[in-house]
N, CA, C and O atoms as a GROMACS GRO file, in nm:
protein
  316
    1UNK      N    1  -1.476  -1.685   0.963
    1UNK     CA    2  -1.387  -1.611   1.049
    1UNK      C    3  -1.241  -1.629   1.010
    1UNK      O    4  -1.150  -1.549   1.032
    2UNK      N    5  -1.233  -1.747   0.949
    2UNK     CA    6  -1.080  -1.760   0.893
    2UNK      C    7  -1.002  -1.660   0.832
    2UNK      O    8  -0.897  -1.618   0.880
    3UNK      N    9  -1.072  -1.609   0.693
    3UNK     CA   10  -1.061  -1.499   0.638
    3UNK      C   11  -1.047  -1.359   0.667
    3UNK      O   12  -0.997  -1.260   0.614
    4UNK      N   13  -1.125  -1.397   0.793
    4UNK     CA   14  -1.090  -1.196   0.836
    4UNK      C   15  -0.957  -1.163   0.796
    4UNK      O   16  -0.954  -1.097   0.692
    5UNK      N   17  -0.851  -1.186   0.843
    5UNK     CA   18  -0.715  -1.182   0.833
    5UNK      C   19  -0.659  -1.109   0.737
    5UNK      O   20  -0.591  -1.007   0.739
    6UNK      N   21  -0.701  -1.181   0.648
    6UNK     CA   22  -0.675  -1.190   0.475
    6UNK      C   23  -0.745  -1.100   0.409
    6UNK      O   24  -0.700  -1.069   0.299
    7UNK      N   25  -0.882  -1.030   0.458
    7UNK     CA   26  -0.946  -0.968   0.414
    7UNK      C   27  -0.902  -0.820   0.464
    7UNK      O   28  -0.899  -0.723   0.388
    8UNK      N   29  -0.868  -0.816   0.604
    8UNK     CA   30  -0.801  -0.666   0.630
    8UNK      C   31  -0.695  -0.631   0.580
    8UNK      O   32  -0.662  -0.518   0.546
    9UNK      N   33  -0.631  -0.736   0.573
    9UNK     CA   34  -0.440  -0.698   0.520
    9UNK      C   35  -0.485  -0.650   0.400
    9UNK      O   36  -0.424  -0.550   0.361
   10UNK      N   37  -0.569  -0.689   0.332
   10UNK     CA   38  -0.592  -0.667   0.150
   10UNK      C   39  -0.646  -0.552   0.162
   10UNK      O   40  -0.593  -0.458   0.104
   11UNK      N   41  -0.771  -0.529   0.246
   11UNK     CA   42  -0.779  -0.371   0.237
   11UNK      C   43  -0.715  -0.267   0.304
   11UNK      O   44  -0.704  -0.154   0.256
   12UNK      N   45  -0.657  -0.317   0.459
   12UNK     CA   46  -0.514  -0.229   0.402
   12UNK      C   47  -0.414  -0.200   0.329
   12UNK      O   48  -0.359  -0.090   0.321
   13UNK      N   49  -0.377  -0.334   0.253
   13UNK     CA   50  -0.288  -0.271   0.123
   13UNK      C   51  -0.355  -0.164   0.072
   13UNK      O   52  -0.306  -0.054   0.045
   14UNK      N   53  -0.497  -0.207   0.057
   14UNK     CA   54  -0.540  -0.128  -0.117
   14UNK      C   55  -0.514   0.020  -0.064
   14UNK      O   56  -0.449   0.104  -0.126
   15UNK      N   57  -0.578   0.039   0.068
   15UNK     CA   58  -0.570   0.193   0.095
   15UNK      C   59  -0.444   0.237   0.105
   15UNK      O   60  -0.422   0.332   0.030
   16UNK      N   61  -0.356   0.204   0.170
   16UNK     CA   62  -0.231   0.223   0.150
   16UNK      C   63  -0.126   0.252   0.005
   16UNK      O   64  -0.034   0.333  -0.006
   17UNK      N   65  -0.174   0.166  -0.082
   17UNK     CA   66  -0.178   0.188  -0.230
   17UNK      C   67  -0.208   0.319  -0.290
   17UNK      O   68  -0.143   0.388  -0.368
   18UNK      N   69  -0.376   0.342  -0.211
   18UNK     CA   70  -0.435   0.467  -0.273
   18UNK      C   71  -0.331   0.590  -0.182
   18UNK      O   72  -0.315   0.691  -0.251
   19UNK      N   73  -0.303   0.593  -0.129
   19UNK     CA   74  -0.217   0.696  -0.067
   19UNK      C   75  -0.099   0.706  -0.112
   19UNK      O   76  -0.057   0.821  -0.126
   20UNK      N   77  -0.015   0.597  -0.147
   20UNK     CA   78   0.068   0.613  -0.202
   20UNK      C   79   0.069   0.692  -0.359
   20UNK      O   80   0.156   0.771  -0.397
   21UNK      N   81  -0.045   0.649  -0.432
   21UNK     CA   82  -0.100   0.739  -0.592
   21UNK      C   83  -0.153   0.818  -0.568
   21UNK      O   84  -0.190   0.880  -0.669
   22UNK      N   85  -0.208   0.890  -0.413
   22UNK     CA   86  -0.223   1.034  -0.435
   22UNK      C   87  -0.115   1.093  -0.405
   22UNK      O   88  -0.077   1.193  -0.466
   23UNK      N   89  -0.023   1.018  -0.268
   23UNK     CA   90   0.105   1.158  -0.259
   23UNK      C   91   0.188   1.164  -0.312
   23UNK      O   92   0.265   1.260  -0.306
   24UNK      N   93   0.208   1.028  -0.409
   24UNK     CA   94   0.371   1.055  -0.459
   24UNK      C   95   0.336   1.050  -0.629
   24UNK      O   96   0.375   1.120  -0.722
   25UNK      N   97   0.242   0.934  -0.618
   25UNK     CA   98   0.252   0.897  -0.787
   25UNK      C   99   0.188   1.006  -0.872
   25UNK      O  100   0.273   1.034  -0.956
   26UNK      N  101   0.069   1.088  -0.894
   26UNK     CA  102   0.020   1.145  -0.942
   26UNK      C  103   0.143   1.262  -0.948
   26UNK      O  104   0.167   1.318  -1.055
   27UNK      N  105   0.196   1.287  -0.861
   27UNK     CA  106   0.275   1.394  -0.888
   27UNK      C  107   0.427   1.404  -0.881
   27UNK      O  108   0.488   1.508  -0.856
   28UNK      N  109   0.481   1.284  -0.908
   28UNK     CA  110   0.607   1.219  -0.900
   28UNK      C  111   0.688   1.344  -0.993
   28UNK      O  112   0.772   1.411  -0.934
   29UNK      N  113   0.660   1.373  -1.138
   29UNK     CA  114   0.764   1.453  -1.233
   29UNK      C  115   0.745   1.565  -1.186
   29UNK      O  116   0.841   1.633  -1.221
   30UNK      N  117   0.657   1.640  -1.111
   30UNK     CA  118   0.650   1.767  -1.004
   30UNK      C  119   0.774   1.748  -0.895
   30UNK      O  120   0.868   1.826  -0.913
   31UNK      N  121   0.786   1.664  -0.795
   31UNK     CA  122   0.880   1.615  -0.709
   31UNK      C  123   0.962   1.578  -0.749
   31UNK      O  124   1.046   1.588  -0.660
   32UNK      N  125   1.036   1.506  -0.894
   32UNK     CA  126   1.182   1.490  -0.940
   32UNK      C  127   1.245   1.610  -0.956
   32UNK      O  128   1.351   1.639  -0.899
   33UNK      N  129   1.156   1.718  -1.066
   33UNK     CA  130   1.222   1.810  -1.081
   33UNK      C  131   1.260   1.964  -0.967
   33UNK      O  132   1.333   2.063  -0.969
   34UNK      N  133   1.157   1.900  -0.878
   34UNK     CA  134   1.213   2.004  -0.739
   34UNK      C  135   1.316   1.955  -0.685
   34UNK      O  136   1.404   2.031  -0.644
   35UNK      N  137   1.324   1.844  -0.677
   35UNK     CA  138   1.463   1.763  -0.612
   35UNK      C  139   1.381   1.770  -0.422
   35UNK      O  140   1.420   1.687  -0.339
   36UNK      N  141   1.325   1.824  -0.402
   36UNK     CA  142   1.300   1.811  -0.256
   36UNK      C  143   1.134   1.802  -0.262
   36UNK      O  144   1.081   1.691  -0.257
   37UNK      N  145   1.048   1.932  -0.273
   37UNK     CA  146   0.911   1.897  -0.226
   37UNK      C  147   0.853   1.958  -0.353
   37UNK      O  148   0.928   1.997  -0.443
   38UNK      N  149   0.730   1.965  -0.360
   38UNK     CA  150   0.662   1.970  -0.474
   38UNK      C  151   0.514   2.068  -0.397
   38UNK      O  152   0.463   2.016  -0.298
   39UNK      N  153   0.451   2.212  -0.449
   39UNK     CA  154   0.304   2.204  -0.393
   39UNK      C  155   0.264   2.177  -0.486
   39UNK      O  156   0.320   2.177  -0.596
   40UNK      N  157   0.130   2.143  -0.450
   40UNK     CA  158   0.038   2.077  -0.569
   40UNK      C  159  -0.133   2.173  -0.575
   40UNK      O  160  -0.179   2.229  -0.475
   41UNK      N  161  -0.191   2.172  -0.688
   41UNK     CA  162  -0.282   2.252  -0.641
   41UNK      C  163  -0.392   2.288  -0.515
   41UNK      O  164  -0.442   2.397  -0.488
   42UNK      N  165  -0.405   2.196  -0.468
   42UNK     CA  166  -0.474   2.190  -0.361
   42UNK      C  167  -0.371   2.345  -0.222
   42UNK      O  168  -0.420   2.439  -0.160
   43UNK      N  169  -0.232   2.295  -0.234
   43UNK     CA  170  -0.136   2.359  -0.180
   43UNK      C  171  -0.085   2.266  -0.080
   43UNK      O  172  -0.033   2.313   0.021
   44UNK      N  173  -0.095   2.151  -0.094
   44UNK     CA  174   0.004   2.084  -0.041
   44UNK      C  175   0.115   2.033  -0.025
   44UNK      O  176   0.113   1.996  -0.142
   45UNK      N  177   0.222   1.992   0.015
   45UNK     CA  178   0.352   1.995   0.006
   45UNK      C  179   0.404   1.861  -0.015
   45UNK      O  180   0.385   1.780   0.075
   46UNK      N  181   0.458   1.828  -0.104
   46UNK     CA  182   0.495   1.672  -0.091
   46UNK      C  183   0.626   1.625  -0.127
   46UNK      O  184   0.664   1.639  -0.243
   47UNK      N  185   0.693   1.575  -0.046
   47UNK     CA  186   0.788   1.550  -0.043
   47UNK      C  187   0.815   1.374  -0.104
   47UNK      O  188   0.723   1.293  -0.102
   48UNK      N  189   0.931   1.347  -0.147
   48UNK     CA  190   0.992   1.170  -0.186
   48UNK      C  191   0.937   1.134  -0.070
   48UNK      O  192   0.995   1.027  -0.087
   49UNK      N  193   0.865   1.116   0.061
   49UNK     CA  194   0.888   1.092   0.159
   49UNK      C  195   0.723   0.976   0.131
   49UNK      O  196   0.683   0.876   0.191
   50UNK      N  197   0.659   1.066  -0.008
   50UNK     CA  198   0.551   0.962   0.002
   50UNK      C  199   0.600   0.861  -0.064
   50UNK      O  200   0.495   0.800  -0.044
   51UNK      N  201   0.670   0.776  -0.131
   51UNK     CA  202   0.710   0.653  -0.179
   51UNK      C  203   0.715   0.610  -0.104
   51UNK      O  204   0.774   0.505  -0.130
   52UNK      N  205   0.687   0.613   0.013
   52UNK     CA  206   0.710   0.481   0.154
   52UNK      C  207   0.594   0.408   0.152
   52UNK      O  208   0.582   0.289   0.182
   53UNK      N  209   0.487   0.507   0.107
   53UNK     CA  210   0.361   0.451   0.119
   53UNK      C  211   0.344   0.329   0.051
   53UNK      O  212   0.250   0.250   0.064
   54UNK      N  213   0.464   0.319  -0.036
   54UNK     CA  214   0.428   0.222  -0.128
   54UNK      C  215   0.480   0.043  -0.069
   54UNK      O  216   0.447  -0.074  -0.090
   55UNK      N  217   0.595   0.132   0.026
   55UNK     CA  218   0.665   0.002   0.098
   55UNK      C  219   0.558  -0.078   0.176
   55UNK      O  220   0.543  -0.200   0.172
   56UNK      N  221   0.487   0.013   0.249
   56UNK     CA  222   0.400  -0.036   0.333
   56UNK      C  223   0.281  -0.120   0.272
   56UNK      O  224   0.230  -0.220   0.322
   57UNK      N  225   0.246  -0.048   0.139
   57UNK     CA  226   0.151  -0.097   0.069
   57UNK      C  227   0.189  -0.254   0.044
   57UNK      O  228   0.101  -0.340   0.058
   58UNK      N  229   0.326  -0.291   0.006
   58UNK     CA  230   0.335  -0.436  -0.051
   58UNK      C  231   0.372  -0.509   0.057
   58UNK      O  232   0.372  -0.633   0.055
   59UNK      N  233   0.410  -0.431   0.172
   59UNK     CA  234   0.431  -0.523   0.273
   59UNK      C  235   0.314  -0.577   0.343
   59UNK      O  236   0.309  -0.694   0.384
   60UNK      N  237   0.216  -0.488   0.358
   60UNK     CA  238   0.080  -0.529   0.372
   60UNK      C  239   0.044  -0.664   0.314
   60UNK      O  240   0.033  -0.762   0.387
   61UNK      N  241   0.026  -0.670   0.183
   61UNK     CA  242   0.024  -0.715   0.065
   61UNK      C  243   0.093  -0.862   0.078
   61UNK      O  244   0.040  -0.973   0.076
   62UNK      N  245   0.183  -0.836   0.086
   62UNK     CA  246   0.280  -0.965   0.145
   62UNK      C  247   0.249  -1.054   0.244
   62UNK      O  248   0.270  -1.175   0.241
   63UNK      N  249   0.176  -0.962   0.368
   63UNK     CA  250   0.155  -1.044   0.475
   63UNK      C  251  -0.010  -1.089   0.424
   63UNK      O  252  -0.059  -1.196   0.461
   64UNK      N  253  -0.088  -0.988   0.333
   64UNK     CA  254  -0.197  -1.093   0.286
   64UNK      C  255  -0.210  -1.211   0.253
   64UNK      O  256  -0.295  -1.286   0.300
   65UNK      N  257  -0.096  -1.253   0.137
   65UNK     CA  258  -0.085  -1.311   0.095
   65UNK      C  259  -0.035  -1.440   0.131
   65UNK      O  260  -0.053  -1.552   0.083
   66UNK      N  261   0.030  -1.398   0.225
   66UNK     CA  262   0.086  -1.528   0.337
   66UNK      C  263  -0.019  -1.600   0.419
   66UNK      O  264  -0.031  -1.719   0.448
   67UNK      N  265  -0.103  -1.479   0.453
   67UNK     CA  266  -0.234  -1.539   0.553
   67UNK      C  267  -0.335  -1.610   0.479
   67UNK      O  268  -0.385  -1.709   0.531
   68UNK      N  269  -0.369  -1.576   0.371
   68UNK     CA  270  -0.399  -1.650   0.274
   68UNK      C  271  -0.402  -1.788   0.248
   68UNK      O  272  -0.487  -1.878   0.241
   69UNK      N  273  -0.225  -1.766   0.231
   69UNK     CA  274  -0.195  -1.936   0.204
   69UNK      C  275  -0.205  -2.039   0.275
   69UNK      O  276  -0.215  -2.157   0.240
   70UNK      N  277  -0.200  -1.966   0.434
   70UNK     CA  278  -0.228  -2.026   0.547
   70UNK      C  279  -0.341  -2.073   0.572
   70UNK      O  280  -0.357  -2.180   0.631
   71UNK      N  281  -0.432  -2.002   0.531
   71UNK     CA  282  -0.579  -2.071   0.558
   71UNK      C  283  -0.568  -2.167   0.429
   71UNK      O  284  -0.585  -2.287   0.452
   72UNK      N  285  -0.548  -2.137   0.318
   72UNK     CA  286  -0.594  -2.254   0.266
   72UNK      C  287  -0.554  -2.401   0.274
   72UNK      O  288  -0.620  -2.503   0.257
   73UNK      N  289  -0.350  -2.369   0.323
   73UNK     CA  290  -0.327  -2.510   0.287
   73UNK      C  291  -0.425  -2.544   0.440
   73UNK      O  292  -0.509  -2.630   0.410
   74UNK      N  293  -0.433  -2.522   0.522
   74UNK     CA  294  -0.507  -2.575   0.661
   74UNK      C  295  -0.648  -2.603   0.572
   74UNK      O  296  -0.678  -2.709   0.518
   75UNK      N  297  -0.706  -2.511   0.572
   75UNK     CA  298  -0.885  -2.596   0.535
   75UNK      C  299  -0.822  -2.744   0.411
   75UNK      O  300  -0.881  -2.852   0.406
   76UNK      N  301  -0.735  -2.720   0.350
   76UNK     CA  302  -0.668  -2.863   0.270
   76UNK      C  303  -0.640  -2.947   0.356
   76UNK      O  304  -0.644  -3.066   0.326
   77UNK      N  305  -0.607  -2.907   0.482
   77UNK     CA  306  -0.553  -3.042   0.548
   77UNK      C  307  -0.682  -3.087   0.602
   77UNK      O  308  -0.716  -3.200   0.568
   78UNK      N  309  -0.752  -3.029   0.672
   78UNK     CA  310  -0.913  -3.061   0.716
   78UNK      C  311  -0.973  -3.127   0.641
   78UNK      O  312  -1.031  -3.226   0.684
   79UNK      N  313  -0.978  -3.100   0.528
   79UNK     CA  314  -1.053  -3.180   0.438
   79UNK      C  315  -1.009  -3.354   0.493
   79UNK      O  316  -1.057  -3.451   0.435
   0.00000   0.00000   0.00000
């Protein structure tokens, strides 16, 4: 049960990640050179607005990694 923690934050990064490489990254040189939004074939509209996804992604990520450390140095001190 320790791990749960550590295990959601990580797969919310990852998905968060994946959202971020479908809305912004895959089609990033589409969206520079519009300067504002980009459609893409599907016909969707995408704006710079998806690079956030990416903030969220490492902040996620961050707090995994913290929870992480937390359980371990603790099961270290248990020992």
């Amino acid at each position: 049960m320790k791990y749960v923690s550590v295990f959601v934050l990580t797969f919310m990064s990852i998905c968060f990640g994946w959202l971020f490489y479908e809305r912004y990254w895959k089609f990033r040189g589409c969206i520079s050179q519009a300067l504002s939004s980009c459609l893409t074939p599907d016909g969707d509209n995408l704006t710079q607005g998806g690079s956030l996804w990416a903030g969220v992604a490492g902040l996620l990520l961050l707090l995994a990694i913290i929870s992480a450390w937390r359980v371990f140095r603790a099961r270290d001190r248990d020992q």
